[in-house]
VEXVEX-211815 format. One record per residue (C-alpha): residue number from 0; residue in three letters; x, y negated, z. Coordinates in nm, 2 decimals. Layout:
! VEXVEX-211815
nr/rest/east/north/up
NUM/ALA/X/Y/Z
...
***
This chain:
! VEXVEX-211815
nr/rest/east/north/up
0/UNK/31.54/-17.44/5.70
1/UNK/31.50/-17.54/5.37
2/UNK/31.19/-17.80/5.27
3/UNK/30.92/-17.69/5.08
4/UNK/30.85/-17.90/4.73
5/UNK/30.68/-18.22/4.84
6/UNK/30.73/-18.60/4.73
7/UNK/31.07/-18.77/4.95
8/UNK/30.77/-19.02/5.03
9/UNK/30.53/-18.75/5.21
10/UNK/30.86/-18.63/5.38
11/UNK/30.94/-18.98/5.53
12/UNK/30.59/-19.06/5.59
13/UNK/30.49/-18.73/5.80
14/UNK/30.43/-18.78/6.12
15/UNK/30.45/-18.55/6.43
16/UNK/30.11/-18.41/6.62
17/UNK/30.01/-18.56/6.91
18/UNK/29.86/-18.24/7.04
19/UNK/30.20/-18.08/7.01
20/UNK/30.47/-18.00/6.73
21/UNK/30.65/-17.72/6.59
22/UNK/30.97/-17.68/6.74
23/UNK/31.31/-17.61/6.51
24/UNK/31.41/-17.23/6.48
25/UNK/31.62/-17.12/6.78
26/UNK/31.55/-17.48/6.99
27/UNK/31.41/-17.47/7.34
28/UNK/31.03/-17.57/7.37
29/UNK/31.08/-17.81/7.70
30/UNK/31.26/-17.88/7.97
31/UNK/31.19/-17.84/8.40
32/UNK/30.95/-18.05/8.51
33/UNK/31.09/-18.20/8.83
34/UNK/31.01/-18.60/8.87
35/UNK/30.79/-18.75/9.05
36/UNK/30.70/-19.14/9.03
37/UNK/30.92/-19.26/9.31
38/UNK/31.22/-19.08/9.18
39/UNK/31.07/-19.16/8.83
40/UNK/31.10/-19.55/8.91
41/UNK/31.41/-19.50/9.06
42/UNK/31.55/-19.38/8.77
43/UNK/31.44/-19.72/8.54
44/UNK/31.56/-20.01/8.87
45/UNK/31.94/-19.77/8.87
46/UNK/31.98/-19.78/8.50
47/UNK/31.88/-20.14/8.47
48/UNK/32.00/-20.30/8.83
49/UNK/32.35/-20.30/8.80
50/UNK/32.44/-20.46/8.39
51/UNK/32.26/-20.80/8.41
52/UNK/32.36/-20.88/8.77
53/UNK/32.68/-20.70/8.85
54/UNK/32.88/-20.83/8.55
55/UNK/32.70/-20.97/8.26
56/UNK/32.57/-21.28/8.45
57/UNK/32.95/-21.42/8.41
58/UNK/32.88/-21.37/8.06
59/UNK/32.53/-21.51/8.01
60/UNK/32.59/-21.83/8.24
61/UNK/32.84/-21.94/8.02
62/UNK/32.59/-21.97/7.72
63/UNK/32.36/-22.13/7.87
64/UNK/32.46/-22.29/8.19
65/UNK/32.17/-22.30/8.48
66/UNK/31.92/-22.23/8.26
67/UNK/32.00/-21.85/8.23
68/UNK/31.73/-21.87/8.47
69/UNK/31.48/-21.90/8.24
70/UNK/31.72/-21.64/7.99
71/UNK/31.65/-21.37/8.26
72/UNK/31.30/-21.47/8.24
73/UNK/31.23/-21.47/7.85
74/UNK/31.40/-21.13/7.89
75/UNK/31.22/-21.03/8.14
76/UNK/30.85/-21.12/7.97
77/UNK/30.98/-20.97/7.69
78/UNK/31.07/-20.63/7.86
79/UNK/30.74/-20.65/8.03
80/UNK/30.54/-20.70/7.71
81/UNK/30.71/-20.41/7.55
82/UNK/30.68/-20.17/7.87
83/UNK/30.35/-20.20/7.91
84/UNK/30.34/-20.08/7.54
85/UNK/30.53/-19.82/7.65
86/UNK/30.34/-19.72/7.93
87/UNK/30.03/-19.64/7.72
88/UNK/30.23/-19.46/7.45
89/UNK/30.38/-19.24/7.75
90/UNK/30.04/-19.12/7.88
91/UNK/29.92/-19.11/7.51
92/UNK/30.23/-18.86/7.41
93/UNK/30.44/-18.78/7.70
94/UNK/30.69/-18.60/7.61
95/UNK/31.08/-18.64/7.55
96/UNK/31.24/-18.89/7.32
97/UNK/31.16/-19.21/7.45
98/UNK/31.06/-19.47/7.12
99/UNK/31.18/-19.19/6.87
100/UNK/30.96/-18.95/6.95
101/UNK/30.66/-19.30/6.99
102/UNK/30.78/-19.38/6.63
103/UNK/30.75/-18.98/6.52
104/UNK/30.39/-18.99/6.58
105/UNK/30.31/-19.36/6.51
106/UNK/30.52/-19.44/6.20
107/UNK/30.61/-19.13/6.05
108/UNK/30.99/-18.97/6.04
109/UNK/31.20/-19.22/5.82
110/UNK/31.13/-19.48/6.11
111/UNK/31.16/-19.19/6.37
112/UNK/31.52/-19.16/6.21
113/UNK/31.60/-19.53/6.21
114/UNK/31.49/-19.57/6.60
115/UNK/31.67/-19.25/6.70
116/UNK/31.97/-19.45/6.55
117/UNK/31.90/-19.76/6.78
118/UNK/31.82/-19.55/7.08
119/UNK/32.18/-19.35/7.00
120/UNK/32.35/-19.71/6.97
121/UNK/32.16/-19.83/7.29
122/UNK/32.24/-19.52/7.51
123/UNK/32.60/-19.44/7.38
124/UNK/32.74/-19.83/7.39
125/UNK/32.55/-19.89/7.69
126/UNK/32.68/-19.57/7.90
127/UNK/33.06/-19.74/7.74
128/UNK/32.97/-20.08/7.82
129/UNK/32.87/-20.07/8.21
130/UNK/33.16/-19.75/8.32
131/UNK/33.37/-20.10/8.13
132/UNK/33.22/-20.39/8.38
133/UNK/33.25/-20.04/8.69
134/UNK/33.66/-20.05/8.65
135/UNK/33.66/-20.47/8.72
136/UNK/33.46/-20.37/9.04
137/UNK/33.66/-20.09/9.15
138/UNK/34.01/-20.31/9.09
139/UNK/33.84/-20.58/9.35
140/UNK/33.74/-20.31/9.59
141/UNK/34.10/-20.17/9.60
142/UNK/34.25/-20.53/9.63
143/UNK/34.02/-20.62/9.94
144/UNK/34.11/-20.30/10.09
145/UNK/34.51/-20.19/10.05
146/UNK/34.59/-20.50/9.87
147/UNK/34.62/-20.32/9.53
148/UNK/34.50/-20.30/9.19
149/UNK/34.56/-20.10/8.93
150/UNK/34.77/-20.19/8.61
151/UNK/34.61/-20.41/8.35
152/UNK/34.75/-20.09/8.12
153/UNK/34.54/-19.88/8.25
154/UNK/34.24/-20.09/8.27
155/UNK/34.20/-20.23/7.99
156/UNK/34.07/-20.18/7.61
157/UNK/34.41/-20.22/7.38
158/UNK/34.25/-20.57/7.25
159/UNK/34.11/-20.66/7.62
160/UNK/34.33/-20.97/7.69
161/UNK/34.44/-21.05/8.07
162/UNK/34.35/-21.35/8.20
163/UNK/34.64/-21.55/8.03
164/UNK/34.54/-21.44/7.72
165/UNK/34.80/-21.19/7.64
166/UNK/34.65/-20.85/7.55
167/UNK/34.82/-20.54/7.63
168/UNK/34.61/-20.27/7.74
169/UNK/34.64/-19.96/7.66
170/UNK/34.28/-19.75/7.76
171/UNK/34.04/-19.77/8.03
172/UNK/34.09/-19.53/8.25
173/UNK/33.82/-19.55/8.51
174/UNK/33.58/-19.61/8.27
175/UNK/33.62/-19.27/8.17
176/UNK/33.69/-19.14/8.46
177/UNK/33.33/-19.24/8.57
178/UNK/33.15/-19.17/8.30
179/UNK/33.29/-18.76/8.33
180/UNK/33.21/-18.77/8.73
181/UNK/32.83/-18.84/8.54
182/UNK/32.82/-18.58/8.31
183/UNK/32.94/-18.33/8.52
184/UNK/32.67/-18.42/8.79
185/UNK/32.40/-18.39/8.48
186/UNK/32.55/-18.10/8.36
187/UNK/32.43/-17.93/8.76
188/UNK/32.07/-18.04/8.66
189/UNK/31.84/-18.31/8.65
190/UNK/31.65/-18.31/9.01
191/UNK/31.99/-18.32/9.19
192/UNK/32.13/-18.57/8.97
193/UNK/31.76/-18.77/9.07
194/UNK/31.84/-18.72/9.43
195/UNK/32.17/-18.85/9.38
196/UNK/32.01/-19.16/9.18
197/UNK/31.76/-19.22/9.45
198/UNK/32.03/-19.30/9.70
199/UNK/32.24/-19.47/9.55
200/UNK/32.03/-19.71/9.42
201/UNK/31.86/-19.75/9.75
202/UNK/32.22/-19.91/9.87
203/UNK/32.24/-20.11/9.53
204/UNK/31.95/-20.28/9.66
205/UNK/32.08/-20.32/10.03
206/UNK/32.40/-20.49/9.87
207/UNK/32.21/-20.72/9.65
208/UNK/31.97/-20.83/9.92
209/UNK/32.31/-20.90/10.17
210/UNK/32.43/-21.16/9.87
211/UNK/32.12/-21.35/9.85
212/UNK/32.11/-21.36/10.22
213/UNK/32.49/-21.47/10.22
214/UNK/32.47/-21.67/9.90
215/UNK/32.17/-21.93/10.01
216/UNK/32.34/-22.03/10.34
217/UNK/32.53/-22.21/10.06
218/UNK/32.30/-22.33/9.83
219/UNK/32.38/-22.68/9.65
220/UNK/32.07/-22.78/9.44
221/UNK/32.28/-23.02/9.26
222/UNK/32.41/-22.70/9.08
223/UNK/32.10/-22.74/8.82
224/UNK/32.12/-23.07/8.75
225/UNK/32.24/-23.01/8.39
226/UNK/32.02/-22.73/8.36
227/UNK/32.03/-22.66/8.00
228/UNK/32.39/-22.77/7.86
229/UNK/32.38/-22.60/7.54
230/UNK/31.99/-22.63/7.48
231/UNK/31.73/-22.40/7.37
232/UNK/31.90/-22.19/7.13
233/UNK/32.18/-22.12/7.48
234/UNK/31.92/-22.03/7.64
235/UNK/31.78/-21.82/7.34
236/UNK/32.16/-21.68/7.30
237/UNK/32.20/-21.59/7.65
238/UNK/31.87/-21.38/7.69
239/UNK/31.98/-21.20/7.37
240/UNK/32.33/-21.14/7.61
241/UNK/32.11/-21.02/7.93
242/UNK/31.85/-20.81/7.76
243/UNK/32.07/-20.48/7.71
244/UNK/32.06/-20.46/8.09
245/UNK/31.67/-20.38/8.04
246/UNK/31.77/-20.07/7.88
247/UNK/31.65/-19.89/8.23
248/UNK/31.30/-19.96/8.08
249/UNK/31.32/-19.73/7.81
250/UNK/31.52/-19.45/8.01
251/UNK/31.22/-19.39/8.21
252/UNK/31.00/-19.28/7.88
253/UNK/31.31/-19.02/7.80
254/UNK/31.25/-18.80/8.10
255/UNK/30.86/-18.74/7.97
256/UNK/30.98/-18.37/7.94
257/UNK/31.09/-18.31/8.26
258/UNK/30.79/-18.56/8.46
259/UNK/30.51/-18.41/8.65
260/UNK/30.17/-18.50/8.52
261/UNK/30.36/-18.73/8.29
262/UNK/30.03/-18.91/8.17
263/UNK/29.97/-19.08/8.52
264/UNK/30.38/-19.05/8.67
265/UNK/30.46/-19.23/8.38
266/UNK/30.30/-19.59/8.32
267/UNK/30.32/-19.56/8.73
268/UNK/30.74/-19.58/8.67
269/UNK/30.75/-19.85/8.42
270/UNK/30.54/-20.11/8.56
271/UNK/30.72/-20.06/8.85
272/UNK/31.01/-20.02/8.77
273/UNK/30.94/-20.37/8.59
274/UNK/30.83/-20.57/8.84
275/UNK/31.15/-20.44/9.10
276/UNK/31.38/-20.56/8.81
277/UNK/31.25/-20.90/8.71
278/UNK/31.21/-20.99/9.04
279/UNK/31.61/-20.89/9.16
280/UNK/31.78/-21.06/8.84
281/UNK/31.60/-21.37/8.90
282/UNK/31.62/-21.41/9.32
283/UNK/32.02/-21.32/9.26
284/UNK/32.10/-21.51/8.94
285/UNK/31.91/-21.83/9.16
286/UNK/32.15/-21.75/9.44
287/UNK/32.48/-21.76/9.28
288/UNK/32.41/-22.07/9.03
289/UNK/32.30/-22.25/9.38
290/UNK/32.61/-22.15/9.52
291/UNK/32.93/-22.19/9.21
292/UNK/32.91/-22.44/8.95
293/UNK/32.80/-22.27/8.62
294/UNK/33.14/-22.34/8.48
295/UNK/33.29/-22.16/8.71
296/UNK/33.12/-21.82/8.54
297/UNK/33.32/-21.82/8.24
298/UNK/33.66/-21.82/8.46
299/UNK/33.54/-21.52/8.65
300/UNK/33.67/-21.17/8.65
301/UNK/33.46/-20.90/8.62
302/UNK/33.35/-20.89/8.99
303/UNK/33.18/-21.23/8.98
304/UNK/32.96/-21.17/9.27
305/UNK/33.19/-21.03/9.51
306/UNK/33.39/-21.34/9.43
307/UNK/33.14/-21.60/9.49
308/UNK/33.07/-21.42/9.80
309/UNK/33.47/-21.44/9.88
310/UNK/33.42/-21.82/9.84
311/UNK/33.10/-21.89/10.00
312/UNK/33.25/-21.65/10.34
313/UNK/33.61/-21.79/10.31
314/UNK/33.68/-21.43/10.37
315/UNK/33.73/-21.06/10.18
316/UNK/33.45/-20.87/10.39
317/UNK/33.13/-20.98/10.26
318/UNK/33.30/-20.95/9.89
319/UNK/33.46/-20.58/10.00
320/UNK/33.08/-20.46/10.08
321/UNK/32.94/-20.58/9.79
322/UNK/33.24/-20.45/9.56
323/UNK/33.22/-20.12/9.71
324/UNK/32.85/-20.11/9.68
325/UNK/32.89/-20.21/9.32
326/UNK/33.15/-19.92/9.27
327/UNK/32.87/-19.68/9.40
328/UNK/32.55/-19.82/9.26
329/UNK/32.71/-19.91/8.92
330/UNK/32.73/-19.52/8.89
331/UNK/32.36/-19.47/8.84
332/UNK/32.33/-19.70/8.57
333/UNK/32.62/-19.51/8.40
334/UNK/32.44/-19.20/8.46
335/UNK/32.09/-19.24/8.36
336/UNK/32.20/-19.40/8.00
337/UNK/32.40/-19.07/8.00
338/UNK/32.09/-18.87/8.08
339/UNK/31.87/-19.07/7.80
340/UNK/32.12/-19.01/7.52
341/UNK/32.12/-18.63/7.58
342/UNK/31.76/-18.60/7.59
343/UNK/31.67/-18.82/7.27
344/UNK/31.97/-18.58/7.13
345/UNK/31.75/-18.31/7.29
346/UNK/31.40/-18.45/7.10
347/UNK/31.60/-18.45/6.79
348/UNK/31.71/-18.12/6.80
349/UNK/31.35/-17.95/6.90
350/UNK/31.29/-18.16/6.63
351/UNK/31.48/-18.03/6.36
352/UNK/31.65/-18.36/6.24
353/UNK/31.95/-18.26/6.42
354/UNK/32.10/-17.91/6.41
355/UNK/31.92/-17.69/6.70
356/UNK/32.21/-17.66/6.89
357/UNK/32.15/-17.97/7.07
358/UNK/31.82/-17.86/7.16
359/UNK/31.94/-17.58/7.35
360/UNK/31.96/-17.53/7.75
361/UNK/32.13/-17.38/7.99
362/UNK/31.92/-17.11/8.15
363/UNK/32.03/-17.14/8.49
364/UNK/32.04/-17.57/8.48
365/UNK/31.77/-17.58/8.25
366/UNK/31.99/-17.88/8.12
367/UNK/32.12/-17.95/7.75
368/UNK/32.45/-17.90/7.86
369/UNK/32.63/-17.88/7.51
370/UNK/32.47/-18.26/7.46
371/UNK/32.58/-18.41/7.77
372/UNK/32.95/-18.31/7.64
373/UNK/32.91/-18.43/7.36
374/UNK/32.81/-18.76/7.50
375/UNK/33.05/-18.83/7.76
376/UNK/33.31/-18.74/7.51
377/UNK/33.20/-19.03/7.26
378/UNK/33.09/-19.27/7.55
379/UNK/33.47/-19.22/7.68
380/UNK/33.64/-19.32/7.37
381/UNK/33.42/-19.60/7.35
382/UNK/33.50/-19.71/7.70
383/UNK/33.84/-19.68/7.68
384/UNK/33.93/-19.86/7.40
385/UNK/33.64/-20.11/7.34
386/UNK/33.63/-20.43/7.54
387/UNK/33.27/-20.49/7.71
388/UNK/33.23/-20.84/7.51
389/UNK/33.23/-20.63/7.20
390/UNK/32.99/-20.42/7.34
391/UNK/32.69/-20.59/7.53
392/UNK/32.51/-20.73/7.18
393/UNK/32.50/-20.40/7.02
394/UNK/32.32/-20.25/7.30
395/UNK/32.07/-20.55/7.31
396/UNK/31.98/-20.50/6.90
397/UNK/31.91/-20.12/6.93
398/UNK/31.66/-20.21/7.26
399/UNK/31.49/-20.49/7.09
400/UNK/31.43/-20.28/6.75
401/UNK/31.32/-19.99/6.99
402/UNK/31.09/-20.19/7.18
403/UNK/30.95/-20.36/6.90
404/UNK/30.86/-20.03/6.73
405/UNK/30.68/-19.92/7.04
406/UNK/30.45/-20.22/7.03
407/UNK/30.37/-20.17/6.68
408/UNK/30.32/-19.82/6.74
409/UNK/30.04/-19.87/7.02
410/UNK/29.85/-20.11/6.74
411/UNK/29.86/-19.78/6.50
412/UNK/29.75/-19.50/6.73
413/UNK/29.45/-19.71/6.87
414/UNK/29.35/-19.75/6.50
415/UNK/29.43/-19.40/6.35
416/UNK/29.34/-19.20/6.70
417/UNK/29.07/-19.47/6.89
418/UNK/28.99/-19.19/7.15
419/UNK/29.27/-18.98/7.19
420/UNK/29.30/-18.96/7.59
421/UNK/29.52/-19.23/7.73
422/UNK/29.57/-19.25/8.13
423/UNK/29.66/-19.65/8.06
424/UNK/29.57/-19.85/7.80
425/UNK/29.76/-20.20/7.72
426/UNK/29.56/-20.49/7.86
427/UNK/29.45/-20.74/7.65
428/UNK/29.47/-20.52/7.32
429/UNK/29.58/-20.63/7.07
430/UNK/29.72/-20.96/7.14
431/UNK/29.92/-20.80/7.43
432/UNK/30.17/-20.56/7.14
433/UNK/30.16/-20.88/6.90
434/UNK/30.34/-21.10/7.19
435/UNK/30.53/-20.82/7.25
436/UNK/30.68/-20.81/6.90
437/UNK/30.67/-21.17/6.92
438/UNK/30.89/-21.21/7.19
439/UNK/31.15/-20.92/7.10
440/UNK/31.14/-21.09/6.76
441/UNK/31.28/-21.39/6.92
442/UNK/31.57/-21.25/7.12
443/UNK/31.66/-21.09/6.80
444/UNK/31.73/-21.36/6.57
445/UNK/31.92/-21.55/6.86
446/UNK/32.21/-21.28/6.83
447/UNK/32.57/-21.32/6.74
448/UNK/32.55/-21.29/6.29
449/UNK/32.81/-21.00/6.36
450/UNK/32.62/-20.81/6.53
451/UNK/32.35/-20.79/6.28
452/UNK/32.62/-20.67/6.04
453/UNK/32.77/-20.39/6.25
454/UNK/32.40/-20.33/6.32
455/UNK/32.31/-20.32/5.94
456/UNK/32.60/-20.00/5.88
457/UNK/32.49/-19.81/6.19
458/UNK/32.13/-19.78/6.03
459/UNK/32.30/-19.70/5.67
460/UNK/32.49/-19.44/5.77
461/UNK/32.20/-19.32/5.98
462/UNK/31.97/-19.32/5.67
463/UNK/32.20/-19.16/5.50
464/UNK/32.24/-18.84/5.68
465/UNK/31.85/-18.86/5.68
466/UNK/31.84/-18.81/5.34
467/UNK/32.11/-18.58/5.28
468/UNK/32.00/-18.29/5.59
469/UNK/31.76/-18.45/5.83
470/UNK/31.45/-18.42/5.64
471/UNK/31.51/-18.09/5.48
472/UNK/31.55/-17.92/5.80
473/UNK/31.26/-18.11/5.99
474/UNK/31.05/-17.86/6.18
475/UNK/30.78/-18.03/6.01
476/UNK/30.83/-17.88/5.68
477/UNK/30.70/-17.56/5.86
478/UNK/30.37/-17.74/5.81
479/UNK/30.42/-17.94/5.46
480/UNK/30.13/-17.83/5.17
***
């Protein structure tokens, strides 16, 4: 629809009702409302449990040596800062759309825009990046079992070297193969791909609990005596590294659509969803630098922990279990990053700044099934034929920017709306969203220059379309003067 005559600043500084919005012509209204707070919760520890622990810790350790301790910590305050923000915003305007949908009604659209392209980035790398780290744990399972692996060909990114160096892949094929077995449990609707969730990242937990068990009988405290090799900026770099596996955080406020009584379910999910995370990274990461020298880390293969549990046993069985519950659990992770880039495609769409297509459902699912497609198609390619070190950073830039517009965002809805009904407030207002920002702030500046760049032409081109359709189809202009 076209926009009616009104300034290009009024259109990118509108802002969408908290009470409610109008919805693009031929878009669906909402979605089924079918969470509760334990499945809620669930959702956040399977998309988050499973990145930081399962394969990025042999990529964070070798950064910053024993002190990725405290990396998993910095993230983790950091995270917690920002999802408490998150947790008021959610009860202040639960609905769909995670931080773009927070920005909409806190910042106005041209930020809206910018954070829908970080969430995009976050959600579609991330989905890539773990169904990447799922093939190095499905190769190990196979060896353990039948002595087997499949070829590095089909493995393997094109520019994803072996261990020798030599690169010669040619696509990833599990990867893919994962990330369709996801979309096509989505595409059968969202409480039985919850139920799914719930189970499987019930025997994530079980898995992770049997390698601290295992792990500790083996412990060797002079594992820490060079505890920060590289320093504080290591430490700083490594926490940027581990952050993107927080992204479970922010998947919780994307299902706000399809929550019931979202204002309470909500803030319930995150905080403890929070506190379940924080406290798994930082019992296993303790485990495994007690038990393999942190130099070790960088030599790994993908399934670090199943090898250290190979070592520590003298033995393939404890590794097998933990592989094979790897290969399971690593699935929700893949699958709720999948299920938050279809819904902020979703938001966007009911939305108007995308065409309303993607707000449409299925009548029977009640499920955007024509988005979930889309998705898995883009995450595929991605997987196949990007290697997971190229990958990681990118998700952690679009989080941080995310959860640094949330915290901003609380700070400008108490001031323009003081007594708009919130179920949860942030505690210790305002210095709470400032150390939030603070924090995230940080993390960001300790990332890899490159990735600001590839960052810096994501957001152009994202601006770009902005200007050019977004904001003369916004539903919004159904209300401009």
């Amino acid at each position: 629809m076209p926009a009616k005559s009104i300034s290009l600043k009024a259109q990118m500084l509108r802002r969408r009702p908290v009470g409610g919005a109008p919805v693009a012509q031929g878009a669906a209204t909402g979605l089924k409302r079918s969470f509760g707070t334990f499945q809620l919760t669930l959702f956040g520890v399977g998309s988050t449990i499973g990145t930081g622990i399962f394969f990025v810790l042999s990529q964070a350790v070798p950064e910053a040596g024993p002190g990725v301790i405290v990396s998993f910590l910095i993230a983790g305050v950091a995270a917690g800062l920002a999802a408490i923000c998150y947790a008021e915003l959610a009860s202040a305007v639960p609905v769909s759309g995670s931080s773009y949908s927070y920005a909409y009604t806190t910042l106005g659209e041209a930020v809206a825009m910018v954070v829908a392209a970080c969430l995009l980035l976050e959600y579609g790398v991330a989905t890539a990046a773990v169904a990447v780290g799922w093939s190095g744990y499905l190769n190990k399972l196979l060896y353990n079992l039948f002595g087997v692996e499949l070829p590095h060909a089909l493995s393997a990114a094109p520019w994803d070297p072996t261990p020798s160096g030599v690169t010669h892949g040619w696509a990833n094929l599990p990867a893919v193969i994962l990330i369709a077995m996801c979309a096509l449990l989505l595409i059968r609707g969202a409480s039985e791909s919850a139920k799914v969730n719930t189970v499987m990242v019930l025997i994530k937990l079980g898995v992770l609990g049997m390698f601290v068990v295992i792990a500790f009988t083996a412990f060797d405290d002079d594992h820490f005596k060079d505890f920060a090799p590289f320093g504080v900026a290591g430490i700083g770099t490594a926490a940027g590294t581990i952050f993107f596996s927080y992204i479970g955080l922010d998947a919780v406020s994307t299902a706000g659509d399809e929550v019931k009584d979202p204002q309470k379910t909500m803030p319930r999910a995150l905080i403890s969803a929070l506190f379940v995370v924080t406290g798994v990274y930082v019992l296993v990461a303790l485990a495994a630098l007690g038990t393999e020298p942190w130099q070790e880390f960088g030599k790994q293969e993908n399934a670090g922990l199943a090898t250290i549990l190979d070592n520590v046993t003298r033995g393939r069985w404890a590794g097998t279990i933990l592989a094979a519950g790897a290969v399971i659990s690593i699935f929700t992770v893949t699958l709720v990053t999948l299920y938050g880039m279809t819904r902020i495609l979703f938001a966007m769409g009911r939305d108007g700044l995308l065409p309303a297509r993607f707000a449409r459902v299925n009548p029977q699912t009640m499920t955007p099934v024509n988005n979930t497609v889309i998705v898995a198609v883009v995450a595929s390619v991605l997987a196949a034929f990007v290697p997971l070190d190229n990958l990681a950073d990118m998700v952690s830039i679009g989080t941080l920017t995310a959860f640094i517009v949330v915290s901003i965002g609380v700070i400008i809805l108490r001031v323009r709306e003081p007594y708009l009904d919130r179920a949860f407030k942030v505690p210790g207002y305002p210095v709470t969203p400032v150390l939030s920002v603070l924090a995230c702030g940080y993390i960001l500046i300790s990332l890899h220059w490159y990735t600001w760049v590839a960052f810096g032409g994501w957001i152009a081109v994202a601006l770009i379309y902005y200007f050019a359709w977004g904001r003369h189809h916004s539903a919004l202009n159904e209300e401009s003067p």
